[in-house]
Each structure stands twice: as structure tokens, then as C-alpha cells.
C-alpha positions as CSV (number, residue, x, y, z in Angstrom):
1,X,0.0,0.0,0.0
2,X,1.3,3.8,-0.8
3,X,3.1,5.4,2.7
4,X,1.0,7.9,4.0
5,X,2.2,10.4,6.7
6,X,-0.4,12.5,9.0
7,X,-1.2,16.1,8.3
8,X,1.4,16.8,11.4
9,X,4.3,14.6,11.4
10,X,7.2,15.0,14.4
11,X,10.6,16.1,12.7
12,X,13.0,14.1,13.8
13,X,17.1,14.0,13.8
14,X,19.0,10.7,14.1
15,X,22.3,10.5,16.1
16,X,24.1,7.8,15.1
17,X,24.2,6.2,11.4
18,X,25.4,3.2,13.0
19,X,24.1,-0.9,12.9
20,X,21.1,0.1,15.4
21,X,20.0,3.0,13.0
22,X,20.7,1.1,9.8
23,X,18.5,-1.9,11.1
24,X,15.8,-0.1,12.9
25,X,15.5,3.5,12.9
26,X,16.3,4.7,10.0
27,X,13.9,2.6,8.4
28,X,11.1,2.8,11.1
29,X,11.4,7.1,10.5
30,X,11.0,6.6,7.3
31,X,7.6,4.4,7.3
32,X,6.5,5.7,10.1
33,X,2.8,7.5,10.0
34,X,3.5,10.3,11.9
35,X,7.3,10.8,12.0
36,X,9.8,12.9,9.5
37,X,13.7,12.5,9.5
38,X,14.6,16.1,9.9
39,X,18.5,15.1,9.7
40,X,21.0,12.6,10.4
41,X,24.0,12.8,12.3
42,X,27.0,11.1,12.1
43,X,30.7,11.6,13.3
44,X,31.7,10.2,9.3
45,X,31.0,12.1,7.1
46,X,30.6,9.5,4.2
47,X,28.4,7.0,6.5
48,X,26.1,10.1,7.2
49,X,25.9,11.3,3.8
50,X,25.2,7.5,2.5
51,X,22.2,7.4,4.4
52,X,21.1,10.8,5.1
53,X,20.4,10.7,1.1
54,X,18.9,7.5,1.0
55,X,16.5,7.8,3.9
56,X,15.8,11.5,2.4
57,X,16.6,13.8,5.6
58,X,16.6,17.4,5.0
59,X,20.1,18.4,6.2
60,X,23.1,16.0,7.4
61,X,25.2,17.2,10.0
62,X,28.4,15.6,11.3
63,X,28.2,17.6,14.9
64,X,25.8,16.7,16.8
65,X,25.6,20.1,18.3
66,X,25.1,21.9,15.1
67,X,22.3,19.6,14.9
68,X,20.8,20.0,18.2
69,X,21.1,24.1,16.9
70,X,18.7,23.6,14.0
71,X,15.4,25.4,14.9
72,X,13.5,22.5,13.1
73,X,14.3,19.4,14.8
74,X,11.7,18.5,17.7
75,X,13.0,15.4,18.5
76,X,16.1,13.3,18.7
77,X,16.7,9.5,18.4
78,X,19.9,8.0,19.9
79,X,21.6,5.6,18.5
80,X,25.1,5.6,19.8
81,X,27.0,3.5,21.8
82,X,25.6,2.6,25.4
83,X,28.3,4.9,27.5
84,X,27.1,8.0,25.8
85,X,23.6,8.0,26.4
86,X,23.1,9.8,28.9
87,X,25.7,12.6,28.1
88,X,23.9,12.6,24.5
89,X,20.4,12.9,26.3
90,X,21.3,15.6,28.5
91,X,22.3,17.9,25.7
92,X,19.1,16.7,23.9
93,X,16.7,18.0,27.0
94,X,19.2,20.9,27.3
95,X,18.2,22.0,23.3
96,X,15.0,21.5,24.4
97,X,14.6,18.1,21.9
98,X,12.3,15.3,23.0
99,X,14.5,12.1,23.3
100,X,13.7,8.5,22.1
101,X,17.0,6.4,23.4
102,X,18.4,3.3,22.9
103,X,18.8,0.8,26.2
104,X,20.6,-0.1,28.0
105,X,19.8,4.0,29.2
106,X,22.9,4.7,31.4
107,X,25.9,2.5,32.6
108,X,25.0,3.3,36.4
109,X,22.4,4.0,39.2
110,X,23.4,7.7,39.9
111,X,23.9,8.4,36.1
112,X,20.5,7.3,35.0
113,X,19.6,9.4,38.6
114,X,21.0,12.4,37.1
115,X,19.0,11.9,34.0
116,X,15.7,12.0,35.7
117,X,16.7,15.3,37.5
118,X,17.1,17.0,34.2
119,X,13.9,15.0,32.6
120,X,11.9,16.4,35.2
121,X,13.5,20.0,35.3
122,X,12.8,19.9,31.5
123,X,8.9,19.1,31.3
124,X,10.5,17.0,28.1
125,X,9.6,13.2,26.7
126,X,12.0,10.9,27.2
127,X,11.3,7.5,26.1
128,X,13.9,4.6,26.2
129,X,13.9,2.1,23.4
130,X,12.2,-1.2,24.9
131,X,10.9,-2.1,21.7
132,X,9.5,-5.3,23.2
133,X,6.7,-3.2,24.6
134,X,5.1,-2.3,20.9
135,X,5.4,-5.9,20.1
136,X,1.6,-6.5,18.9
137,X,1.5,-10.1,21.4
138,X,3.3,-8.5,24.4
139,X,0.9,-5.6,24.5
140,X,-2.1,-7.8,24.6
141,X,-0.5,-9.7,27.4
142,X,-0.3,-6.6,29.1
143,X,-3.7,-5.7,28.9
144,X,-4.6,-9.1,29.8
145,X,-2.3,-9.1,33.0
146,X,-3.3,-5.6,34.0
147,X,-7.4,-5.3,33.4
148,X,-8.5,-9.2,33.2
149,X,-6.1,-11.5,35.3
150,X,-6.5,-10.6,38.8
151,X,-3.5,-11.1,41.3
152,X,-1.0,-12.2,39.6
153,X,0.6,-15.4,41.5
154,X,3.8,-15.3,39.4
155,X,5.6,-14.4,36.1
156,X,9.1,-16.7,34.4
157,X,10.7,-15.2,31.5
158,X,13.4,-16.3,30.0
159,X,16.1,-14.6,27.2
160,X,18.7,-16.7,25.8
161,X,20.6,-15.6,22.7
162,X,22.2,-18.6,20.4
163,X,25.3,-19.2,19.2
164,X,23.5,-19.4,15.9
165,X,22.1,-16.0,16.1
166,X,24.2,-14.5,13.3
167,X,24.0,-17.2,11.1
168,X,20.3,-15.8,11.4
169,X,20.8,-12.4,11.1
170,X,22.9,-12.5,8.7
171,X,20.7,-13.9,6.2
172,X,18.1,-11.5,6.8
173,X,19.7,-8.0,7.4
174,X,21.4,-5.9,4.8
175,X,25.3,-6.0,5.7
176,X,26.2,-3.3,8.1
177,X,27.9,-0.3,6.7
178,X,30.9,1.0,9.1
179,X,32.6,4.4,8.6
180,X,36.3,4.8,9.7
181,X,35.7,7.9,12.3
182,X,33.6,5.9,14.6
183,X,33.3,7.9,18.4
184,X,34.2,4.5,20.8
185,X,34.5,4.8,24.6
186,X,37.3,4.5,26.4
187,X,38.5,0.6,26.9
188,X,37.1,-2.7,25.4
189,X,33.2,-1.8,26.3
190,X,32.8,-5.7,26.0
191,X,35.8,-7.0,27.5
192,X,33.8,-7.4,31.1
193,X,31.6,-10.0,29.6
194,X,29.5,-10.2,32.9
195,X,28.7,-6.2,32.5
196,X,28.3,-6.5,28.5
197,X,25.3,-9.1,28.4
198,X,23.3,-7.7,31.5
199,X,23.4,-4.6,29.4
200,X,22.7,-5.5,26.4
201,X,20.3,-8.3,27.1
202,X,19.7,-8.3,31.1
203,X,17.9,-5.0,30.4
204,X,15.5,-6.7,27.7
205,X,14.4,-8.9,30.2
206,X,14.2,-6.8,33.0
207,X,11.8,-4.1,31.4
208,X,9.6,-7.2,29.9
209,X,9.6,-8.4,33.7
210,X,8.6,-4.9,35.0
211,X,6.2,-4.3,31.7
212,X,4.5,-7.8,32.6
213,X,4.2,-8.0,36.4
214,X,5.1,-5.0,37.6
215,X,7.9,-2.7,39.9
216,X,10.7,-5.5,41.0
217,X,10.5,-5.2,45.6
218,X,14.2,-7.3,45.5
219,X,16.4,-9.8,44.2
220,X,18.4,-12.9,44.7
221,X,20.7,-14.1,41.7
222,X,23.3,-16.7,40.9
223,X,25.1,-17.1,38.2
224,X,27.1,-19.8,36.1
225,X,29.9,-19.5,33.7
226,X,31.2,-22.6,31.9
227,X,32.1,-23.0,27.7
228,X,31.5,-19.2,27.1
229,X,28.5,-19.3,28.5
230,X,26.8,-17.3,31.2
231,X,23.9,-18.1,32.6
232,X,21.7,-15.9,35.2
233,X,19.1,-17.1,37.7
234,X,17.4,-14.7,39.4
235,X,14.3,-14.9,41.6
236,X,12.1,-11.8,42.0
237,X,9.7,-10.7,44.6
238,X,7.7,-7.7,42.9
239,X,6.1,-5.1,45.1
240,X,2.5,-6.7,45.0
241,X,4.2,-9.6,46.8
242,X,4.6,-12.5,43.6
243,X,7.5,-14.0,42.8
244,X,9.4,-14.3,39.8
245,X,11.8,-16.1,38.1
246,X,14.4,-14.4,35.3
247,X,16.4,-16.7,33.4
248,X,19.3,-15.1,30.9
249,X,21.7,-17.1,29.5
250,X,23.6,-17.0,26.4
251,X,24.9,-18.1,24.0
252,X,22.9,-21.3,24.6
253,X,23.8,-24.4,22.0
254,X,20.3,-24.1,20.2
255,X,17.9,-22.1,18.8
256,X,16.8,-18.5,19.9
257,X,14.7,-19.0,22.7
258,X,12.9,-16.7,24.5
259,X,9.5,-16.0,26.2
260,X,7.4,-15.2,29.5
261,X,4.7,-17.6,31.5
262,X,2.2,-15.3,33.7
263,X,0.0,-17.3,36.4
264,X,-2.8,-15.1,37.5
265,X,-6.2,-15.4,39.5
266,X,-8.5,-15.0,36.6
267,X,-6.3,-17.1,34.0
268,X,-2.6,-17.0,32.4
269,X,-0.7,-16.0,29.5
270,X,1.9,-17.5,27.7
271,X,4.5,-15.7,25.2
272,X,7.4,-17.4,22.7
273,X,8.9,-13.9,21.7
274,X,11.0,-14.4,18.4
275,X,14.1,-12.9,17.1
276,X,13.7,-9.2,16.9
277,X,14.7,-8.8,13.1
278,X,12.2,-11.1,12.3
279,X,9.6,-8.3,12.7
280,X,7.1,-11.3,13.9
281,X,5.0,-10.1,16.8
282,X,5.3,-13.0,19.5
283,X,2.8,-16.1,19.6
284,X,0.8,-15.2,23.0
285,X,-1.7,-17.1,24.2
286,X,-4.5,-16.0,26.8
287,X,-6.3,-18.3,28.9
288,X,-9.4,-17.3,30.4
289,X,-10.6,-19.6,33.8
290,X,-14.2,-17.9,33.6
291,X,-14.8,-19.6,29.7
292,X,-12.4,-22.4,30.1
293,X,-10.3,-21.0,26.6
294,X,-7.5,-19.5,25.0
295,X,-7.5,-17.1,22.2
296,X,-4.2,-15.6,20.4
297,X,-4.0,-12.0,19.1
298,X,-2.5,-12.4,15.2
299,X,-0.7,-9.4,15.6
300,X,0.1,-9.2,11.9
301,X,2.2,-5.5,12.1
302,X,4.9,-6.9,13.7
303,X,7.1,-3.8,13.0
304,X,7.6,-2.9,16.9
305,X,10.5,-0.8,15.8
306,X,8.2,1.7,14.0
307,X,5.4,1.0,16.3
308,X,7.9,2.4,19.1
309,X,8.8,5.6,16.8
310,X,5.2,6.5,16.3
311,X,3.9,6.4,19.9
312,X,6.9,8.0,21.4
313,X,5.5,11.1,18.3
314,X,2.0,10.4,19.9
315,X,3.0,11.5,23.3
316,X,5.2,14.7,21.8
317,X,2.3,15.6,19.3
318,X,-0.9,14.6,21.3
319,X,-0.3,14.2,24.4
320,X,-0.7,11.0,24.6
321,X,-0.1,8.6,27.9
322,X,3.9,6.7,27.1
323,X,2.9,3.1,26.8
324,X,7.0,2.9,26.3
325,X,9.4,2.7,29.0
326,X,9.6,6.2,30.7
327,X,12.7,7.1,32.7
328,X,11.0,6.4,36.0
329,X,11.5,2.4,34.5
330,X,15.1,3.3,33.3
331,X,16.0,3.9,37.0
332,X,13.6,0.8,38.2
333,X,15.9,-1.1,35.1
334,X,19.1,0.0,35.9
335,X,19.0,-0.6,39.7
336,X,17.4,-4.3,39.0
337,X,20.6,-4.7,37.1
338,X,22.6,-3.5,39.5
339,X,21.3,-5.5,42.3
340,X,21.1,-9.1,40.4
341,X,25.5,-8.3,40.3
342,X,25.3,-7.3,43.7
343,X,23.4,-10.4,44.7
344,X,25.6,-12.8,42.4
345,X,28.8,-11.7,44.5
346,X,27.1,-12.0,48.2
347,X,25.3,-14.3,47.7
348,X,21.8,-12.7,49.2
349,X,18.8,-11.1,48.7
350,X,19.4,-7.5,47.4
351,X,16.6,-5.1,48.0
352,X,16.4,-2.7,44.5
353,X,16.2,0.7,47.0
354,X,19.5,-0.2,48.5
355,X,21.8,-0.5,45.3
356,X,24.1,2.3,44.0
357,X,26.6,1.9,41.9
358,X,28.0,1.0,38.3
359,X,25.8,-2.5,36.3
């Protein structure tokens, strides 16, 4: 069907014409209903003139705060690497630009901390890129758990990555253009492997957690390293007093494998969440006690990465409640994280409003 765009579309700038923005936001911006790219912005020149031309933004700047300076951009998207999020956002809010970033939002409790202070000081959106939360299945599991279920009794959801995961990938995406100017922090970023995949994938699981069942109370965690391969128990006690179970290991020696199981008063739900560039919406299944039957939502738009673009321009253009993770679950994220390491090297329950610190 032809693309159409609203009468009033947010303009947008890109920061970052890296893999994250080639694979999802560039694209997602540019199908988007109500979304315009306004400009991209890249430290290389050539990787932000490649795609600032393909994806047809207006102007293509390779300073991001010459960007931030153009009078026409309401909105920035961050797509850099973890470490300068929150320096990245802060400028954002301080332009006065709405900001859609990617997680994992900040590297510690009192830096995501000092984010909030200048999210609230701002009267800005900020809305951090939990993509699982637009996903057609997990939203209707959501619903479900919040207006139909009752207490909830308890919730197990699981993330483990494959070491066939590229051979995947690979066949689906478009190679990944890389400029020779990239802007790296300081260090091997991945070369504390514990730190690196609670980051990258412990925060996916902990927002789909917190989405499903709600605010995390505590913690206890243990975790297992043998072949390569790191594997994460954690059991939860959320606020309303059920427990939880978190399972993240990876790279596991089969297929992607990923998903949640929600126990409930009024029924349960139970969701086999697919690889993300598969743009499948998950395979949920509702079960209601009162009829004795499940039903499944289809969920055919399966594009959560432009679902997540236009509702963060829903709550910038109308006001609209963020059904996306809001920095208030950044903090509730980033201290889960930080207590499940605290946990694994003592051994104990951890209690989320004790933890400070780095992840």
C-alpha cells in the first residue's frame, strides 16, 4: 500500500548512522505514519551522507551540536553507543529536543539518577527504546495481566541468545555499513563480559519483567559460567508480593529461545517472543478460567520498531499517555541490574532501593 504520513508529522534528527540506526530507525522514521527525519547525524561524514540521502533527511550534520542548533528538529533519536547515552540525552533535554534512546539507558544508578533530575526539570519526553513493549502479542499480554487477570501469582521469563544467532541475522539483514571515524568509549566496552550481556540483554528482560508484572520489591541471583557461557538465575519478589523467576543465559547451543509464562487469579498467559529482526509479533496465548479457553492475538504489524517511533511522536504531538518505558523504568531497570551483580557476588537477597553503583 502507498506510505502515507499524518497532516502533522514530528521532525526528527538521528544521532548515530550506525548498525542500530541502519536496522531499525532509519527505516522505522522513514515508514513511520506520523514521524519525519529532519536530519541525520554522524561523526563520518561519508556514513552520514550514504544514508542521510537514502532515507531523504533534509540536512546532514556531522556535529551533533550543530544539529541540536537547527530550529526545526523537535526530536532526537539516539543511536550511539551505550556509554554516551546519557551525556547525549542531557544535551538533547538541554536544546529542548524530545529524546527516544536506545537501552541499556545509562551504565549506572546515579547516572540514569541524574538523568531523571534533568527529565523532570525539563517538562520533556523521554522515552527509552524497549521495543518489546510495541510488540503486537506482548501488549495484549499486558492488557490481559493488567485489566482481566487478577493477582498475579507469578511471572518466568526467560532470554537466551544462540550461538547461531548470526548465522540468522545475517541472512536476513542488509550488511552493516561502518565508517572509519567511529566515536568508541574508552577501553574494550565488551571485554567485562558479565557487564556487557546484563546490558545488552539483562535490560530486555528486565523491562519485559517490570512491563509484565510490575515494579521489581528485591532480588536474589546466581550465576554460572562454563564453555563461554553465562547463565543468570534470578528470583524476584515484585512489590505486589509475587514471585518471579528471570532466566538469561547465552549463547545457549540451540535455537533463539525466548519468552514469558504469567499465572494469574482470573487465567494466564503464555509468550514465545521471536528474534527481533524477524519483525514477527510473539505467539501469546490468553487463557481465560471464567470460559475455560485461549484465544491468540495475530498481531500481523509486527514492525515494533516503527510502532515504538510513532507512539513515542503520539505522546510529543498529542499528548498522549507513554505506553513505552519512561525514565522512571530506566531507574527501576538500571538498579534491578545493579542488584542481580550485587546479589551474584554476596550471595543474598538485594533489595532494588538499597543499590548504587555501576551494572
Amino acid at each position: 500500500m502507498p506510505l502515507q504520513k499524518d497532516a502533522r508529522c514530528l521532525r526528527v534528527g538521528i544521532l548515530g548512522c550506525g548498525p542500530i540506526s541502519q536496522f531499525a530507525h532509519l527505516e522505522s522514521v522513514q515508514k513511520g505514519r506520523n514521524v519525519v527525519l529532519q536530519a541525520v547525524c554522524d561523526a563520518d561524514t561519508e556514513l552520514a551522507r550514504r544514508f542521510g540521502e537514502f532515507y531523504d533527511a533534509a540536512r546532514i550534520y556531522n556535529d551533533y551540536d550543530q544539529m541540536l542548533a537547527d530550529p526545526e528538529i523537535e526530536a532526537v533519536i539516539i543511536g550511539i553507543s551505550d556509554a554516551f547515552h546519557v551525556p547525549a540525552a542531557i544535551k538533547a533535554l538541554s536544546a529542548g529536543k524530545h529524546v527516544l534512546c536506545e537501552k541499556p539507558i545509562a551504565m549506572s544508578v546515579e547516572e540514569v539518577e541524574e538523568l531523571k533530575r534533568h527529565v523532570d526539570r525539563s517538562g520533556l519526553a523521554l522515552q527509552i527504546g524497549h521495543m518489546l513493549r510495541f510488540d503486537p502479542g506482548i501488549q495484549a499480554a499486558h492488557e490481559f495481566a493488567t485489566k482481566e487477570m487478577g493477582a498475579l501469582l507469578a511471572l518466568k521469563a526467560w532470554y537466551c541468545d544462540s550461538t547461531h544467532r548470526y548465522t540468522v541475522t545475517d541472512a536476513i539483514q542488509p550488511l552493516a555499513r561502518t565508517g572509519s571515524r567511529a566515536i568508541k568509549p574508552a577501553g574494550d566496552q565488551k571485554a567485562n563480559r558479565q557487564r556487557y550481556f546484563m546490558l545488552a540483554h539483562g535490560s530486555h528482560l528486565v523491562d519485559l519483567a517490570r512491563y509484565l508484572a510490575g515494579p521489581i520489591k528485591a532480588v536474589q541471583a546466581r550465576l554460572l559460567e562454563r564453555f563461554g557461557a553465562h547463565c543468570w538465575f534470578v528470583d524476584t519478589e515484585f512489590e505486589d508480593g509475587a514471585l518471579g523467576h528471570l532466566d538469561l543465559t547465552l549463547p545457549i547451543r540451540m535455537d533463539w529461545h525466548e519468552g514469558f509464562q504469567l499465572y494469574g487469579e482470573n487465567g494466564s498467559a503464555v509468550g514465545k517472543i521471536f528474534n527481533p529482526w524477524f519483525y514477527k509479533s510473539s505467539e501469546v496465548d490468553i487463557f481465560r478460567e471464567k470460559s475455560a479457553s485461549s484465544e491468540r492475538v495475530l498481531g500481523a504489524d509486527g514492525h515494533f520498531y516503527r510502532r515504538q517511533i510513532e507512539g513515542f511522536a503520539d505522546v510529543v504531538l498529542n499528548g498522549m499517555p507513554m505506553n513505552g518505558a519512561s525514565i522512571e523504568d530506566g531507574v527501576a531497570s538500571v538498579r534491578a541490574m545493579v542488584a542481580i551483580g550485587q546479589s551474584v557476588r554476596t550471595g543474598k537477597p538485594v533489595n532494588l532501593a538499597d543499590v548504587s553503583g555501576p551494572v
